[in-house]
N, C-alpha and C positions, 0 to 999 in steps of 0.2 A: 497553421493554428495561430488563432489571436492570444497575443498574451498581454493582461493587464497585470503592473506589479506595483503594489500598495506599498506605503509605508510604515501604514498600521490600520490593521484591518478587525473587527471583532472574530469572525471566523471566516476562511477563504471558503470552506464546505457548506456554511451557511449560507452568505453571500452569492456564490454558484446556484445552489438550489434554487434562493430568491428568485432570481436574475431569469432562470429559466421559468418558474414558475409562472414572471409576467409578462413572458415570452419578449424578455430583452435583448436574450442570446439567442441568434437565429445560427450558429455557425461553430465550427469545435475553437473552444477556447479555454485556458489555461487563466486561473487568479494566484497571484503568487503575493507575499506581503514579504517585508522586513521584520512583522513584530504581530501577533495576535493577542487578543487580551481577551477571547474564551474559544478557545481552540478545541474540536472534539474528537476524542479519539475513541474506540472502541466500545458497543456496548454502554454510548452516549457517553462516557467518564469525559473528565475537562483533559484534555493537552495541555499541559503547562508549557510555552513557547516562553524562548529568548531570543533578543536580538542575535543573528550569528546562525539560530538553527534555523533547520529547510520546514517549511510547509508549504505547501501548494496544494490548489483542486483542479480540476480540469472536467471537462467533459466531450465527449464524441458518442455519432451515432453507430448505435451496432452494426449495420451496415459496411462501416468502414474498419469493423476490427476483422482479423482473420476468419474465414468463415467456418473452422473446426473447433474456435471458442466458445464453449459453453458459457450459460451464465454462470454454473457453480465455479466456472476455473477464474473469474475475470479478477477476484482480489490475488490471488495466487499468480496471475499471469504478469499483470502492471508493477509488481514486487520485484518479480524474478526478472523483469527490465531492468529495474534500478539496481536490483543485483548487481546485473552484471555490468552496470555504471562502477558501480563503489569495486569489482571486483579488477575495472581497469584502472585505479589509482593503485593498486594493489592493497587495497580493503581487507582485514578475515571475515566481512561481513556475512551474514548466514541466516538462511531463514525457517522460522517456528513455525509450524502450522498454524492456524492458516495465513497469517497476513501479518507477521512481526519480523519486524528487522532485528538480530540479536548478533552481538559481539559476545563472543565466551558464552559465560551462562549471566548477560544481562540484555536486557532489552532495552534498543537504542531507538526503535521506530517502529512506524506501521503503516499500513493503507487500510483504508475504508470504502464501502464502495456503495452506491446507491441507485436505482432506475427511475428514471420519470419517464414514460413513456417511450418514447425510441430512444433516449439518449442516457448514456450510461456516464455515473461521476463517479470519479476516484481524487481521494485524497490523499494524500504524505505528508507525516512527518516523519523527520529524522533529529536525535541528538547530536548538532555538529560539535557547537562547543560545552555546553554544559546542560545539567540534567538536574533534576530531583534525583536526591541519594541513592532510593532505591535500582534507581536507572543506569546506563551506561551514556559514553558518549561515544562518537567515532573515532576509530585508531585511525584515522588521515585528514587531514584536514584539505576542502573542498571548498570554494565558496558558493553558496547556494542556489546562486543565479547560472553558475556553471552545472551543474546537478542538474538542475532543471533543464536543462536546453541539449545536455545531453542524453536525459530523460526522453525528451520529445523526438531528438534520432532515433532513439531506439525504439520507441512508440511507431514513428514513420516506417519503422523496415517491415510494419509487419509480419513479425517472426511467427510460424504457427504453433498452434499448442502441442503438437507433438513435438516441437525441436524446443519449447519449454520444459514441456513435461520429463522429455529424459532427462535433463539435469535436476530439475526440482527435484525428480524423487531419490536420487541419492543426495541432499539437503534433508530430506525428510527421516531419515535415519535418524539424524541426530535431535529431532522432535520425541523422539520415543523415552525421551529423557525426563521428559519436560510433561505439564498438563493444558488441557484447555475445558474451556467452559462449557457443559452441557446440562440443559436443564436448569440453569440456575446454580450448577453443584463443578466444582473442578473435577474433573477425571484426569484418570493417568493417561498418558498415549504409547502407554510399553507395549500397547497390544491391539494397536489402529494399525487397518490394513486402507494403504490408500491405494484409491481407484483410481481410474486411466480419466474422470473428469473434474481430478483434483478432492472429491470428497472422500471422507472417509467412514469403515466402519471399524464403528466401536461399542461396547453391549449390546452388539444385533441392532444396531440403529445406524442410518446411514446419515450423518453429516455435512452440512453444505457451508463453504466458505464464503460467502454472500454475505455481507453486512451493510 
């Protein structure tokens, strides 16, 4: 994979998208910066970035992920990668349905994911070293370029989503805690039952982790 790494970039997710939009990027590559100055995280909100924390976008064609990856599993799948990054520095890092990174009961990151025709982008951020209050940061400290590259091993092994799936869903236990956004309205997730493609149901409606 090509990686470009900026110094300061408005958004690596933006940028990416451009990039492929004017068909500049013909190949899987990875935009990673030091510093964004309108970063997007979820549900379009801004990412508030500091120098220190991780963001990066990337993109690859479906083709080249596992071939029992669904599209609803892919923000869930690229997560529980980095997971298990942050869980070899020995991390308590943990993940919320569908696509957050959380320490205890605060949220320290996320992925985002988006399709443009064959090729699939995923974004990350993570709080390395500091955060808006409401937020967390990481209990280890990583440097970001290291994150990243071991991100992209474990991107390379392609791992399948069954050998993701069984550990995510006991991670998902501890979502039942917590709510996510449907319809506009937060609901509880005391009473999601997750499916074998990463989505879930909840008020009789089934759920897709796609963003």
């Amino acid at each position: 994979m090509v990686v470009n790494w900026f110094r300061s970039i408005e958004s690596t997710h933006l940028y990416l998208i451009d990039e492929i939009k004017k068909g500049n990027i013909k190949e899987p590559t990875l935009i990673g910066a030091d510093f964004q100055t309108n970063g997007i995280g979820s549900r379009g909100n801004l990412w508030q970035s500091q120098i220190g924390n991780l963001f990066f976008s990337f993109c690859v064609e479906e083709k080249h992920l596992p071939k029992d990856l669904q599209l609803a599993s892919i923000s869930i799948y690229f997560a529980y990668l980095m997971k298990e990054v942050l869980s070899s520095f020995d991390s308590k890092t943990w993940l919320k349905w569908p696509n957050d990174f959380y320490l205890e009961n605060r949220k320290i990151g996320g992925v985002i994911t988006t399709k443009i025709g064959d090729k699939i982008i995923g974004s990350m951020g993570l709080n390395i070293v500091e955060s808006p209050r409401e937020f967390g940061i990481l209990d280890v400290y990583v440097e970001p370029k290291k994150l990243t590259e071991r991100f992209l091993e474990n991107l390379e092994k392609k791992l399948s989503w069954k050998q993701v799936f069984s550990k995510y869903k006991i991670d998902f236990q501890n979502s039942k805690d917590y709510f996510c956004h449907l319809g506009g309205e937060l609901k509880s997730l005391s009473q999601a039952k997750l499916c074998e493609d990463g989505s879930i149901e909840l008020d009789k409606r089934r759920v897709y982790s796609l963003r």
